[in-house]
Every structure is written in structure tokens, then in C-alpha cells.
N, C-alpha and C positions, 0 to 999 in steps of 0.2 A: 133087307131092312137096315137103314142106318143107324149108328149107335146113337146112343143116348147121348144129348147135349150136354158139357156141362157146365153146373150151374152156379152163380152166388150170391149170397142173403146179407143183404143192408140192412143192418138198426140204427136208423135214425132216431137220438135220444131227444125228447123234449122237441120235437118239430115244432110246436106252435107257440115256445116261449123263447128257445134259446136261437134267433134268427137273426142277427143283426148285419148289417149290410151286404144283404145277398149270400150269406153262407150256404142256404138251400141247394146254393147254384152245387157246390161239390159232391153233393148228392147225386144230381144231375149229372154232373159230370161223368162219375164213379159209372153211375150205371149205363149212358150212354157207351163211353168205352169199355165198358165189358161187353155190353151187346156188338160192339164193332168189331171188338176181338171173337166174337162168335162164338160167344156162349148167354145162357139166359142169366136174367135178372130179375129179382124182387128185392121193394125196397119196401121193410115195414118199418113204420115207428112204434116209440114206446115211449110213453107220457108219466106220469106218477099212476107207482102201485110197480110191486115187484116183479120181474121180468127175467123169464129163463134163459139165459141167454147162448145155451148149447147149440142152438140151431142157427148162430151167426157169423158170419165168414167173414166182413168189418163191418166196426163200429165207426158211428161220427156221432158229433157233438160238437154245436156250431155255441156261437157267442152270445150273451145278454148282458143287460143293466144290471145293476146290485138289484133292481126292485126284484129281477128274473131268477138273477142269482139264490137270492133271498127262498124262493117259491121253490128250487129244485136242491137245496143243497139237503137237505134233509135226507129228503127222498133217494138222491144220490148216491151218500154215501150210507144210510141204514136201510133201505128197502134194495139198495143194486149194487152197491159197493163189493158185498164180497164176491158175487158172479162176474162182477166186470175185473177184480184182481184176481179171479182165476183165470175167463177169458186171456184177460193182457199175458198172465205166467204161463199160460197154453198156447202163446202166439199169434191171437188173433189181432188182426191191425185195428190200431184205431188212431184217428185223426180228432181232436181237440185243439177248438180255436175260443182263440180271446177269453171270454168267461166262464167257458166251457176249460179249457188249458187252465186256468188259476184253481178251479175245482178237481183237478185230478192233482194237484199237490197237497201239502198239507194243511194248509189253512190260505184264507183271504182276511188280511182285515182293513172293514172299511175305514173310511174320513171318520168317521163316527166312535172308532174303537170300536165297532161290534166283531166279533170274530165267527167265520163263518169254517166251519170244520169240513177241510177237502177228503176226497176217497183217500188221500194217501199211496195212488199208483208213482207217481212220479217225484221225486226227492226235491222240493222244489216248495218254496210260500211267498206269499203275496201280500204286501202291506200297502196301501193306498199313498200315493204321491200327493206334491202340491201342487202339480203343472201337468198339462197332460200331454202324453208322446206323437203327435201325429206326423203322418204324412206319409208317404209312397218308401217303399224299404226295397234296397236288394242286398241277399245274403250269400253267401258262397257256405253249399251244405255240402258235406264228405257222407254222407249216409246210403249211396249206391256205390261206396266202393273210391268212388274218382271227384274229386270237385264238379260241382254243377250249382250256377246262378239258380237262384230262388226268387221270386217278383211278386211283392204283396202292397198292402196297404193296412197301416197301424191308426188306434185311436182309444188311450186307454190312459187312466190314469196311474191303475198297480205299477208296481215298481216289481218284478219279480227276480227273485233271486236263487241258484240254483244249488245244491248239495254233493257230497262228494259223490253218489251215486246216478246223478242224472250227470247227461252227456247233453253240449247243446244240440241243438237244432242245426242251425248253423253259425257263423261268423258273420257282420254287420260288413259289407261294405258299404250303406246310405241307410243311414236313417238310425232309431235310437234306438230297436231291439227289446230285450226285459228292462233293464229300469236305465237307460242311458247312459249306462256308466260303461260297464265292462265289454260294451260290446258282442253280447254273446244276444242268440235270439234263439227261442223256445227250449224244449227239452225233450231228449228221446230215451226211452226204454223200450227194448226187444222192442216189438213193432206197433211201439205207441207213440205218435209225434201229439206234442202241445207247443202250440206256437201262439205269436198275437195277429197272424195276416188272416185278414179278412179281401176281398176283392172283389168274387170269389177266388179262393188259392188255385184248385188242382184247371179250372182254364186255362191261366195263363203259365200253369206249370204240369203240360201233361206227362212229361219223365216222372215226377211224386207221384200224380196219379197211377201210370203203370207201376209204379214202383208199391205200391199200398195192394192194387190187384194182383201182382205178380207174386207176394208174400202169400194176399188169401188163397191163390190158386198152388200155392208151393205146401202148406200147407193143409188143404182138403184133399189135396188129388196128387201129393209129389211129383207135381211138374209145374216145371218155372213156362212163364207166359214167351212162346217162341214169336207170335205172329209181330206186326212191326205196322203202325198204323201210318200212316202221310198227316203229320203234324206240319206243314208246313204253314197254313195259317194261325195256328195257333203260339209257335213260334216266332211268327211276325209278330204277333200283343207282345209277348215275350221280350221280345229286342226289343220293342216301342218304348214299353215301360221303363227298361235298364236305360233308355237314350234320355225320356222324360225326366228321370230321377238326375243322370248327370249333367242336362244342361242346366239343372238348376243348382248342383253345386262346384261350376265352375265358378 
């Protein structure tokens, strides 16, 4: 009889509001390579209304508009907020992009003055810009240990800024990162990344990916992810992007 598979559970928050340019795709991604790594996968979502989150191995949380923003932030941080700050204090990964990333800091506030009250997982707030950051980004991130190029795509107007207790993401080598100034892009706590790449990220970055599964698997079952997939086309996007990005700022 061969042993038990095993296995891990994706909560996807807000699937049908927080999706802005292909974020889904990391989902996708997430659980295709778990399955390549050979082990099972379920990926369920959770919408408004409180949600127990003991039974999740990572979390994501893809990007929206202020209208989107507007619609979860409530719910976010009073109906999930405190299970997702013990999750995160428990370890459990989670990936926050774009508008989903400005809601796990401490506040967003719009062009408008409205102030929209983040979970407060990440030391970090967000005040609406006059201009907005776009374009194709590569970062150099220290978070497996060793430097490793990061390849996205940014379109945001926040400026976000970070506090003594968040760590970036990474370091900008193209493109304007939190708010263009200082260079720095997203923010990490224990093994909660908020960043602004959207593309989808973990395609053209399958090391994050392993690296986000290899935490869940380290965690439910104390054992780090040994198998080793053939990335080589994925890689190929990878290069293309960091080529795309510098011929344009030569």
C-alpha cells in the first residue's frame, strides 16, 4: 500500500473582486507546481463573511481598484483580520499583491482623503500619489538566503512607505517600486510577502514560488521541498523580461 500523498490547501481571498491583471494566474501557478512536486492540491476561496483559516497551508490575495478595495476592507480586517494575524504569527505563507499588499499595512488613503483601515499585518501605509508608477520592474530580493532577480509589472498610484518593523521585499534595480523614491519594493514579515507585481509574479518567478511552497511544506510536515522541477522555460520569460526592462533603459 503506498503512503499517503501529501498535501496543501490554498485560500484564495476575494477571488472575484481582488483580480487585477492576471493575479489568478499565482494561484494557478502555486498549485500546478505543488502537483509537479507531487503532492495534492486544493485551492479554495473565501469571499466576505468570516473564515476559519486553521485548515490553510497559503494564503494569497491578489490586487483591486479603491472601488474593490473599498468592498473588502471591512470585511478584511473585522470579519479575517485577527485569524489571518495569527495565521501570518503561525507561519503560514502568504503572498499579497498590489491592493491586496496596501490592505495588509496599516492604512490606505485615497486621492479623496478617505482612509481605509489595513489588517495591520505588515508595518507599512499607503497614501495615494499624483502620478502613477508604471511599467515592467526588476528587483534583486535576499529572502531565500542569496540574491535572486524578481520580474514583475507595476501600475499603482499609492506611494507606500515602510516602518521600522517591515523588511523590503526587495531592492529596485528598474522601475519605481513603493513610492519611487527610496527604491525599495514590497514588504516582508515571517512568510508574508506584499509587494506591487502583478504579471502574473510566481510564472515568471518559479524560485518565489518554490520558495512560498517550500515554507508551507516546512511547516505542516517538517520537511523542506527536496524535488527540483526543470524550469527551464520559465526561466527563458524570466531572462526575456530583465532583457525587455534593460533595453529600454539604456
Amino acid at each position: 500500500m503506498s503512503p499517503t500523498r501529501k498535501n496543501l490547501v490554498i485560500c484564495h481571498l476575494y477571488p472575484e473582486l481582488m483580480n487585477m491583471y492576471g493575479d489568478r494566474g499565482n494561484v494557478i501557478a502555486l498549485a500546478r507546481r505543488i502537483a509537479w512536486h507531487g503532492m495534492e492540491c486544493r485551492v479554495e476561496g473565501a469571499s466576505i463573511g468570516a473564515v476559519d483559516m486553521a485548515g490553510f497551508d497559503i494564503v494569497f490575495l491578489g490586487g483591486g481598484q479603491d472601488r474593490e478595495q473599498k468592498q473588502i476592507c471591512v470585511d478584511l480586517k473585522d470579519a479575517k483580520g485577527g485569524r489571518l494575524r495569527d495565521a501570518v504569527e503561525a507561519g503560514v505563507p502568504f503572498l499579497a499583491i498590489c491592493g491586496g499588499y496596501q490592505l495588509l499595512g496599516k492604512h490606505y488613503r485615497t486621492a479623496s482623503g478617505q482612509v481605509m483601515d489595513g489588517v495591520g499585518i505588515l508595518d507599512c501605509w499607503t497614501d495615494a500619489g499624483e502620478t502613477r508608477l508604471i511599467g515592467n520592474v526588476v528587483l534583486e530580493s535576499r529572502i531565500s538566503g542569496s540574491p535572486r532577480t524578481v520580474v514583475g509589472f507595476e501600475n499603482h498610484s499609492g506611494k507606500t512607505f515602510l516602518g521600522e518593523m517591515a523588511e523590503p521585499f526587495g531592492r529596485v534595480l528598474n522601475g519605481f517600486g513603493n513610492n519611487g523614491e527610496d527604491r525599495l519594493e514590497g514588504a516582508v514579515y515571517k512568510n508574508t510577502i506584499g509587494t506591487y507585481l502583478h504579471g502574473s509574479l510566481l510564472p515568471k518567478n518559479p524560485w518565489l514560488a518554490d520558495w512560498l511552497i517550500d515554507r508551507a511544506l516546512q511547516r505542516k510536515y517538517g520537511e523542506q521541498l527536496s524535488s527540483r522541477l526543470d524550469d527551464s522555460i520559465e526561466n527563458m520569460a524570466h531572462e526575456a523580461a530583465i532583457k525587455r526592462v534593460s533595453r529600454r533603459t539604456v
